[in-house]
N, C-alpha and C positions, 0 to 999 in steps of 0.2 A: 829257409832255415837249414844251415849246412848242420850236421849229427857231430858233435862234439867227438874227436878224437885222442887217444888216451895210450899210453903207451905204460904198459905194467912190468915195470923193473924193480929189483932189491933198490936201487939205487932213491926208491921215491918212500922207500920206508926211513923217515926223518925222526923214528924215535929211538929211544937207549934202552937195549932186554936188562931187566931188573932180573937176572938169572936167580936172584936170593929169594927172588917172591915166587919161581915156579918150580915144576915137576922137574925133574931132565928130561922127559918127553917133549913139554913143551921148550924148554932152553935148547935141546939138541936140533928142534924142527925150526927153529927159526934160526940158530946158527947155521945151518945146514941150507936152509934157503939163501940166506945171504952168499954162502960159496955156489951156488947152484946146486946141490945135490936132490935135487928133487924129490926121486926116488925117495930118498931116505926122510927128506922131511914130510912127503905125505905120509908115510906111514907112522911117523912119532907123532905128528898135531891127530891122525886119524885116532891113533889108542889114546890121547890125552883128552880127545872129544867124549871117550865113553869110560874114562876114569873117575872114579866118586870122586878123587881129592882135586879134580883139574873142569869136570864137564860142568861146572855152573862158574868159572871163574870168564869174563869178558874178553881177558887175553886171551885164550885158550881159541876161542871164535874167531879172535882178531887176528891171529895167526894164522887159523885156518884160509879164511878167506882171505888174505896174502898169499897165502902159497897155493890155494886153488888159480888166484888171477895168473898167479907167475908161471904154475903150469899150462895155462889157458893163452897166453904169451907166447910161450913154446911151441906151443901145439900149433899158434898161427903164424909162425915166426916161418923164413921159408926156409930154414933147414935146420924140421926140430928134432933134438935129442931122445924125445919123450911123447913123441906124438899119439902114443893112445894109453898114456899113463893114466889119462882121465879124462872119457870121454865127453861124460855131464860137468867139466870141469864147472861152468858157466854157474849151473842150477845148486853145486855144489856151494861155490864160492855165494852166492846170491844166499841161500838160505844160512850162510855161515855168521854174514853180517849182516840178516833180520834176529839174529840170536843176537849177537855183541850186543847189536842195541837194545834188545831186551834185558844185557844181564849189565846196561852201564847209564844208568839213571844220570851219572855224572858226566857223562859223552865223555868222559876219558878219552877215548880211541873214535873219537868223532872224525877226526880228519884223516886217517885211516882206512876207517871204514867207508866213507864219504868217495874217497880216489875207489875204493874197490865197486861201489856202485854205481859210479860213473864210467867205469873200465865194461863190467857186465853190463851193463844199460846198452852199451855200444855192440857190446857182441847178441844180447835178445836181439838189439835190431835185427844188426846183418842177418842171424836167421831167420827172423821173422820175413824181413824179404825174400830170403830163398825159397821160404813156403808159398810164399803171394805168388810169386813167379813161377813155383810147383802147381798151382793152384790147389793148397791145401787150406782151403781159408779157417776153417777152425784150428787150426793148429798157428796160424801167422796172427790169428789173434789175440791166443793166448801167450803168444811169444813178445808181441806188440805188449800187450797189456803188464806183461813182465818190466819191459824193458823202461816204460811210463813208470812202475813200482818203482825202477833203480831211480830213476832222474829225481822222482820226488823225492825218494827218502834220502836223497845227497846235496837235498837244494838248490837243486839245479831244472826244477819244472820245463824254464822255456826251453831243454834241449828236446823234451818230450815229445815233439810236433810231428818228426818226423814218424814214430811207432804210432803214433794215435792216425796219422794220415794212413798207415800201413792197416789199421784194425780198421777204420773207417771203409777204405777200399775192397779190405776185403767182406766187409758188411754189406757190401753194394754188390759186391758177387753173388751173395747169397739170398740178394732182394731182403735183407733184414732192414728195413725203414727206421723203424728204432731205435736199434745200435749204430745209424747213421746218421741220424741226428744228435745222439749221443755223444758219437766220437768229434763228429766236425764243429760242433755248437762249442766243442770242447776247445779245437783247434781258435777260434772264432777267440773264446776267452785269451787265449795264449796269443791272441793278436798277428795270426798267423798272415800269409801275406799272396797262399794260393788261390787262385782264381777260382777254379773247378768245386775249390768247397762251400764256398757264399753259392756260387750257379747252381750245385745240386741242393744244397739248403731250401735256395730260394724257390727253384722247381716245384721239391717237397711237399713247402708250405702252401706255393699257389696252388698244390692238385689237390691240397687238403682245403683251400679255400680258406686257408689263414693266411687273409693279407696281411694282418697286422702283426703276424709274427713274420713274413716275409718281408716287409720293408723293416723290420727291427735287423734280419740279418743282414738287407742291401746298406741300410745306412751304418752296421757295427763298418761294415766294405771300405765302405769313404772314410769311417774317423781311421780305422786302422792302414789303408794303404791311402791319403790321401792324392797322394801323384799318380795314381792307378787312375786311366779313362776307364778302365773295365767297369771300375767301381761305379761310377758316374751312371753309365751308362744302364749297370742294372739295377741301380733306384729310379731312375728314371722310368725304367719299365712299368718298377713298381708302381711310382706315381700316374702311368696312364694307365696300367690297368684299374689303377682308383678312381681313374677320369678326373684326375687334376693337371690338366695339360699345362697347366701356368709353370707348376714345380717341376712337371717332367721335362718342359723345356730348358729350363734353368739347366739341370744337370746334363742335359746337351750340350748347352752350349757350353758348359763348364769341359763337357769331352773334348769336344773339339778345339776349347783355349789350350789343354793340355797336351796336344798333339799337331797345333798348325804349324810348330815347326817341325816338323820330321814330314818328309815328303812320300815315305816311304809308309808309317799309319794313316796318315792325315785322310788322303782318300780312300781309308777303308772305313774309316770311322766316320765319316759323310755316308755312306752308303748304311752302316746302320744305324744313325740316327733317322736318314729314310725308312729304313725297314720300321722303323716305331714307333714314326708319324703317321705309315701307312697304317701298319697291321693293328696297331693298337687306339690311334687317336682318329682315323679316319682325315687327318691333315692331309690329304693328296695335295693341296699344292705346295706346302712344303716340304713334303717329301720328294717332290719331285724336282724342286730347285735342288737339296740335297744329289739327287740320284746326278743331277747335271753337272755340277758343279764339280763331282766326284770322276766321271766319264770326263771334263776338260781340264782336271788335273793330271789323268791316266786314261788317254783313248782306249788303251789295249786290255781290257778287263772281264770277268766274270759277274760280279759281285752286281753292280749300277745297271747293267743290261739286264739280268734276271730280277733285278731290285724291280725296273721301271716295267717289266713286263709282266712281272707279278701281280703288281699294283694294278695295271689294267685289265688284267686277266680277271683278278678278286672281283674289281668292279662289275667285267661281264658278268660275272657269275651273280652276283649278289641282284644284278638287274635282272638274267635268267631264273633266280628262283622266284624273285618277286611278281615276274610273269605268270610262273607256272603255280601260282597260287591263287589264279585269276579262273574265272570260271570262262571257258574258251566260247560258250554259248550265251555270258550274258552281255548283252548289247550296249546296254547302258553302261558297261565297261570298255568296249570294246574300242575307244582310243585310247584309253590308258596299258591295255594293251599294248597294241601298235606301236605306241610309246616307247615302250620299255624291250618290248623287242629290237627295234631298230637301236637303243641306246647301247644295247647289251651287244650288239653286232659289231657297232663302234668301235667299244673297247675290246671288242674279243681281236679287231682289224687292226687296229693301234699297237696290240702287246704283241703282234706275229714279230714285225721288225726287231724288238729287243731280244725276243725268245731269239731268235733266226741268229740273232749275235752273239748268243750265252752259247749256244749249241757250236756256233762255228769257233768262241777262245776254245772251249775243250776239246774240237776234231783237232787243232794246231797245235798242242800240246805234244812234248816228246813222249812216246808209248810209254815210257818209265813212267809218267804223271799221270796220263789219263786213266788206269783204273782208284787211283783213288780220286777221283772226278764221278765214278761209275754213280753213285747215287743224287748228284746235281744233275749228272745225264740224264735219269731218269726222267726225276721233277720235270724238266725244263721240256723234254720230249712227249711227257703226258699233258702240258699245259699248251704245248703247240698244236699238237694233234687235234686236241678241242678246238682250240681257235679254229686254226686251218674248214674244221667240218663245220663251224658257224657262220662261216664265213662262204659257203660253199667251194672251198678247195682243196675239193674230196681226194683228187690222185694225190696232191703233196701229203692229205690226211693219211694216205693209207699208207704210202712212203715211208711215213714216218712210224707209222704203227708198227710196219713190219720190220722198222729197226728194233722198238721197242718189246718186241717178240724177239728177238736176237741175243736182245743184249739182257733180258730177264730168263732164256734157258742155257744163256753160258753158266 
């Protein structure tokens, strides 16, 4: 959702001064705006704001915030006349035209007023971002939450996405869970079309253990970005964390009808639908046609080589705890043991080759890439290392350890 832009000129005030119905304060501030005299018309709408025979009249507000936007205009204009004539121009103008409307039951000056809350709607944003990027997040929220005020009260809601993305974000700075369901459920209604706000919604609900409001936000995903795989792909999550493998695979395969033509997602989106056959459904062999199928569309990859060595690695492990849950002394266990050890050895031997792949795309990366690489490095370097020692290949173990000491006190 691009932020509706608005440009505040005399030239958008499309109505005729009934100079016989007002003060000369206000006649002279709005004649005066129309030639640019700014100056002089803030200071006549300002004394007509706190006149008994002028301060409950609609125009009188509607004027104001006209000529606050026009100086707020100025001010952002790149070579303004008047640039600190009003520095709250913004908050000026904004509470000028929450009065009109309170003093014009008949929306007289609706369309008016309407352009001046769309004009500030845009400049809360802009601040409001400057604070998010300051990192002042109480103050980018109440400027967000301003800025949402203007949109609605000009009818204009769906521009709002953007300030409510910006209070949301910064609600997430502040670890406010709350106000971040608040703001994004909000975005969510608005039919919004960012990825990041369904992910961390959906996150959310799973760590709250409300699935059923977690798949109520994956599937708003799909009705609202229908051609999004993203969408697809994190109700499907939904549905295998349900242990409904039938519907999660549906909406795979729906990913993947979405993207087999572009050569360019297609193999990354086989790789995680691997990842959630693996991680989530326990389908190893489907995940592993996935991981394959993804590796001979794109030999040269990260994603399918730590996908497939994950996989076998999880497996060691899951056969490694199930051992060590064996009581080492009793006998009449003692080939289910054995079993499970040597299974768990297997896969610990299987996942070195993929790990050993994941590790060598990111040493081949140009030095510009590989620190943002630094935390796959990790992973992939703590998962080998284990193999390596289960496998008794204790020097490439320690090799690699003592990278991993390296690259964890840089």
């Amino acid at each position: 959702m691009k932020m509706k832009k608005i440009v505040m000129t005399a030239a958008l005030v499309g109505f005729t001064l009934a100079s016989s119905a007002q003060s000369l304060n206000v006649s002279s501030a709005f004649a005066d705006m129309r030639k640019g005299y700014l100056k002089q018309a803030k200071a006549e709408i300002d004394a007509a704001c706190l006149h008994e025979s002028t301060k409950d009249d609609a125009k009188t507000w509607c004027y104001k915030a006209l000529i606050y936007s026009q100086i707020g205009g100025d001010a952002l204009s790149k070579k303004p006349k008047f640039k600190n004539l009003a520095p709250n121009w913004a908050e000026e103008a904004f509470n000028a035209a929450i009065e009109c409307n309170r003093l014009d039951p008949k929306h007289e000056y609706a369309t008016e007023v309407n352009r001046v809350f769309s004009y500030v709607g845009n400049e809360f944003y802009r601040q409001a971002s400057e604070a998010y990027k300051s990192k002042n997040y109480d103050e980018a929220i109440e400027l967000a939450k301003n800025s949402v005020t203007c949109y609605t009260n000009s009818g204009e809601s769906k521009y709002s996405v953007d300030a409510t993305y910006i209070a949301g974000l910064s609600s997430m700075a502040k670890r406010d869970t709350a106000n971040v369901k608040k703001y994004f459920n909000n975005m969510v209604r608005l039919r919004t079309d960012i990825n990041y706000v369904y992910v961390t919604l959906f996150g959310i609900y799973v760590a709250e253990q409300n699935n059923a409001q977690a798949m109520k936000v994956a599937s708003n995903y799909v009705k609202n970005c229908p051609t999004d795989y993203k969408a697809r792909l994190l109700r499907a999550t939904g549905y295998l964390v349900d242990k409904n493998v039938e519907k999660g695979n549906e909406d795979i395969n729906a990913a993947l009808d979405l993207t087999k033509d572009s050569a360019n997602i297609y193999p990354d989106v086989l790789v995680q639908a691997g990842d959630l056959l693996s991680d989530y459904a326990g389908e190893y062999e489907a995940a592993e046609a996935k991981y394959r199928e993804s590796q001979t569309l794109k030999p040269d990859q990260f994603g399918a080589n730590f996908g497939m060595g994950k996989m076998l690695y999880n497996r060691a492990a899951d056969k490694t705890n199930a051992a060590n849950q064996i009581d080492p002394f009793d006998e009449e266990k003692a080939d289910l043991l054995q079993k499970l050890e040597e299974e768990a050895k297997g896969f610990y031997g299987q996942s070195i080759t993929y790990l050993e792949k994941a590790v060598a795309y990111i040493d081949n990366l140009p030095e510009s890439a590989k620190e943002m690489q630094t935390g796959n490095l990790v992973a992939v370097l703590k998962a080998l290392s284990t193999s390596y020692s289960h496998v008794n290949r204790l020097e490439e173990a320690t090799a690699v350890q003592a990278r991993l000491k390296a690259l964890t006190e840089q």
